[in-house]
N, C-alpha and C positions, 0 to 999 in steps of 0.2 A: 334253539332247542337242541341237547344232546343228548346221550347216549343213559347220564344219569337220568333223566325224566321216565326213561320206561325199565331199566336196566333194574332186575330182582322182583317187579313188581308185577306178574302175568294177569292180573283184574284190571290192570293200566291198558296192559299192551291189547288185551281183549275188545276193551270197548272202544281203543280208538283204531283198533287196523283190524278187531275181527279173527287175529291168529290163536292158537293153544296159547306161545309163550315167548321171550323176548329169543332163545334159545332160536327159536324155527324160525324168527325175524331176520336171524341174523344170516341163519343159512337161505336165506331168501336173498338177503343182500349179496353174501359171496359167489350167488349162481346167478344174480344177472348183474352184479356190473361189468362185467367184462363184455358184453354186446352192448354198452350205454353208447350214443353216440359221441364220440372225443369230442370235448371240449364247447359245448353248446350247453352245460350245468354247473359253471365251472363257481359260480356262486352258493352252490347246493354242495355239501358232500354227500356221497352215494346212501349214510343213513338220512340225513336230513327229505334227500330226495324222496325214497321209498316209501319214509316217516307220511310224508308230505302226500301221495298220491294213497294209499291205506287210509289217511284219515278224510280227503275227499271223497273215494267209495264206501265209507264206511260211516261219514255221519255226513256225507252231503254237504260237504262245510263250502261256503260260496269263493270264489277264489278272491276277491278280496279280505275276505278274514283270511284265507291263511297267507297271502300278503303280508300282513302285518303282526302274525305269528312266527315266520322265519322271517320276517326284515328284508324281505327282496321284493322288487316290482311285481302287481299283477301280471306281466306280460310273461316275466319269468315264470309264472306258478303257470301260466295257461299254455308253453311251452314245455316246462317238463310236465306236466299231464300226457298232453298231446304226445311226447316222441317216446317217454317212459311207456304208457300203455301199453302202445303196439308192440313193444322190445318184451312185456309185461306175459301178451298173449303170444308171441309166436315158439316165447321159449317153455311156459307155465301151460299150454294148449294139452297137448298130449299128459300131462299128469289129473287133467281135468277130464272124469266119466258123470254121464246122465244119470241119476239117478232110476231103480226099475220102475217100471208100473207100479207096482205094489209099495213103491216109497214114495211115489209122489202122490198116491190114491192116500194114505194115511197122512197126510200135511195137507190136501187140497181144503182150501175151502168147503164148509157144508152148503154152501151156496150151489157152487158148481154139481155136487153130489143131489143134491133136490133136484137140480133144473136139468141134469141131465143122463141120471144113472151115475154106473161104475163102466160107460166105455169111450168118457172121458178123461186122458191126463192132459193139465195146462197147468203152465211156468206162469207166475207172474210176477213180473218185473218192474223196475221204479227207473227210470230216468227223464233228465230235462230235456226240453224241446227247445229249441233256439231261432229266434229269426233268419236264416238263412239268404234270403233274397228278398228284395228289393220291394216285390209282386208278392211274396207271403203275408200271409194272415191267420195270427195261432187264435184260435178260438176254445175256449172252456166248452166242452161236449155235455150235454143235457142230455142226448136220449142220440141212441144208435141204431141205426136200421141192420135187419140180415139178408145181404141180400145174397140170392142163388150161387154166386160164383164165389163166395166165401167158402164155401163147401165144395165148390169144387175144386179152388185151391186148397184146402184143407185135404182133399182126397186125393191130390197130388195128379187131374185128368185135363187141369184146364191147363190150356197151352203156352199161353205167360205164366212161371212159374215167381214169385217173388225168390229174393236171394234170402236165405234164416242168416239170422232168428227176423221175425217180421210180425207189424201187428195187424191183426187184421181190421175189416172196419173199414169200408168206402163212405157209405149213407149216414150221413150226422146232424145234428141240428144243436146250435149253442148259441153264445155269446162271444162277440169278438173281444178277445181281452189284449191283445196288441195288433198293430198293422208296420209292415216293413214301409221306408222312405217313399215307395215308389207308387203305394197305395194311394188314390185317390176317392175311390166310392164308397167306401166302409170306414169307419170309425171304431173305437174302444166304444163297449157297448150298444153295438147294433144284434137284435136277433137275427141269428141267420142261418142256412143248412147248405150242406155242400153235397155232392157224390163222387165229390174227386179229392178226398186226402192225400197228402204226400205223406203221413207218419204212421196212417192208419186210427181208424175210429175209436176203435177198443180201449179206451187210456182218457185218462181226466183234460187234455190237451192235445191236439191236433192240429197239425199245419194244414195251409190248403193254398196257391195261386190265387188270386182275386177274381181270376176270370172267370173261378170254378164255383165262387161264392154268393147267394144270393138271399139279400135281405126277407127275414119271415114277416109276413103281413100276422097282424095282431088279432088275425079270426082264427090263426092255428095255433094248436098250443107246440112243443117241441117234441112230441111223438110223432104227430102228424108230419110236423118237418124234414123228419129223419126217414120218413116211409115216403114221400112228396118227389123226391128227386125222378127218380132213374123213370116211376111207371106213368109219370108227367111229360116226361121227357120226350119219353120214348112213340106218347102216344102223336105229340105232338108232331116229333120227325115224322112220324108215317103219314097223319095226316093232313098234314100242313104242308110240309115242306116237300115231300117225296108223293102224296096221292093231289094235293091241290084240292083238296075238299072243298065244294061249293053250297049256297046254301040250295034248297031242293032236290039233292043229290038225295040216292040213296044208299048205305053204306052197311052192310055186315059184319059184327064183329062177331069172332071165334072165341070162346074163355075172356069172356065179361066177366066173369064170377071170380078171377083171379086179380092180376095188378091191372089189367088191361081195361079194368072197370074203369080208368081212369079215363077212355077216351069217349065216354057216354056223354059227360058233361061238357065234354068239348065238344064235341060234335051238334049238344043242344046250345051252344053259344053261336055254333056256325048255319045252327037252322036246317042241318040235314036231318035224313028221316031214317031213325031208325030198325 
């Protein structure tokens, strides 16, 4: 692919890189080759490169198709993505501003405006998720829990702060749709809910460790899954593992009427009183 395929033509150069015109591509290309790493593209010329990493974020195109678009190895495209990027964002950063409240309040979703006023602004964003390790497990997200400290990281109080942009989303409940080599207890579709994501809930896919994952019995549907994690959990450390709950004991709980209703029924499996 050259220079002719997009050169006079700006409806070309829009829909595959996203820009006004071939004009602004080009002064794209003479303000970052000069930080390109030497000689690690040397199969790509700097427009092909450019060309090449624009039409990945811009139609999502798999790196094997554009493999066989410019005639060089996948490994090549998965390489200049990977080192072009960051040369991408460190120089292209500072020309990039947030849009106000008031611009992103008129494009938000009416969704978000029903569910939660006008003193909500959220970004929402598309990227793939990847198997990363070994022990990972991406699961298709059914239904999301909200749990407390979402809010508190959102309010910027809790003491782990995540690094941004970050999505949120611990408590999930889906379908495993792949498992890393290392995985042993889950399968490509098992139902299952986690409370420990690595990617975050909020998104159609979600990573999680196996350890963290745990098959859905088939009397819950995938709401309950996703609300099941943390106030199960938790009731159970306290009384199991940390008070030793016996049966004939008797046990007071404080705010049953909250998540902690959860330890009513475990408490009626272990035969304490109420």
């Amino acid at each position: 692919m050259n220079e002719n395929f997009l050169s006079g033509d700006d409806d070309t150069v829009k829909y595959y890189m996203g820009l006004r015109n071939f004009a602004f591509f080009q002064i794209l290309i003479l303000t970052l080759t000069p930080y390109l790493p030497q000689g690690r593209m040397k199969n790509l010329s700097p427009f092909q490169l450019f060309l090449l990493i624009l039409m990945r974020l811009r139609l999502d195109l798999p790196i094997q198709h554009l493999s066989h678009l410019f005639r060089v190895h996948k490994t090549t495209v998965a390489d200049a993505f990977h080192h072009t990027l960051g040369v991408m964002y460190a120089q292209l950063c500072p020309l990039v501003h947030w849009p106000s409240r008031e611009c992103l309040f008129t494009s938000m979703p009416h969704q978000f405006v029903e569910s939660f006023g006008k003193n909500v602004a959220a970004i929402v964003d598309c990227f793939e998720v990847f198997i990363e390790k070994p022990s990972n497990v991406l699961i298709r997200v059914h239904a999301c829990g909200i749990n407390p400290v979402e809010t508190y990281i959102r309010s910027g109080s809790y003491a782990r702060k995540p690094s941004l942009p970050y999505t949120p989303g611990s408590d999930i409940s889906g379908v495993v749709e792949a498992v890393g080599d290392g995985v042993c207890l889950l399968r490509t579709g098992d139902r299952v809910f986690t409370t420990g994501t690595v990617t975050g809930g909020y998104a159609e896919f979600t990573l999680a460790s196996e350890d963290t994952v745990h098959k859905l019995p088939d009397t819950l549907d995938y709401k309950q899954g996703a609300a099941i994690g943390v106030p199960y959990f938790t009731a159970y450390r306290a009384l199991v593992q940390k008070a030793h709950a016996k049966a004939g004991e008797t046990v007071l709980i404080h705010g049953a009427s909250g998540g902690f209703l959860s330890a009513v029924p475990l408490l009626e499996d272990l035969h304490c009183v109420l």
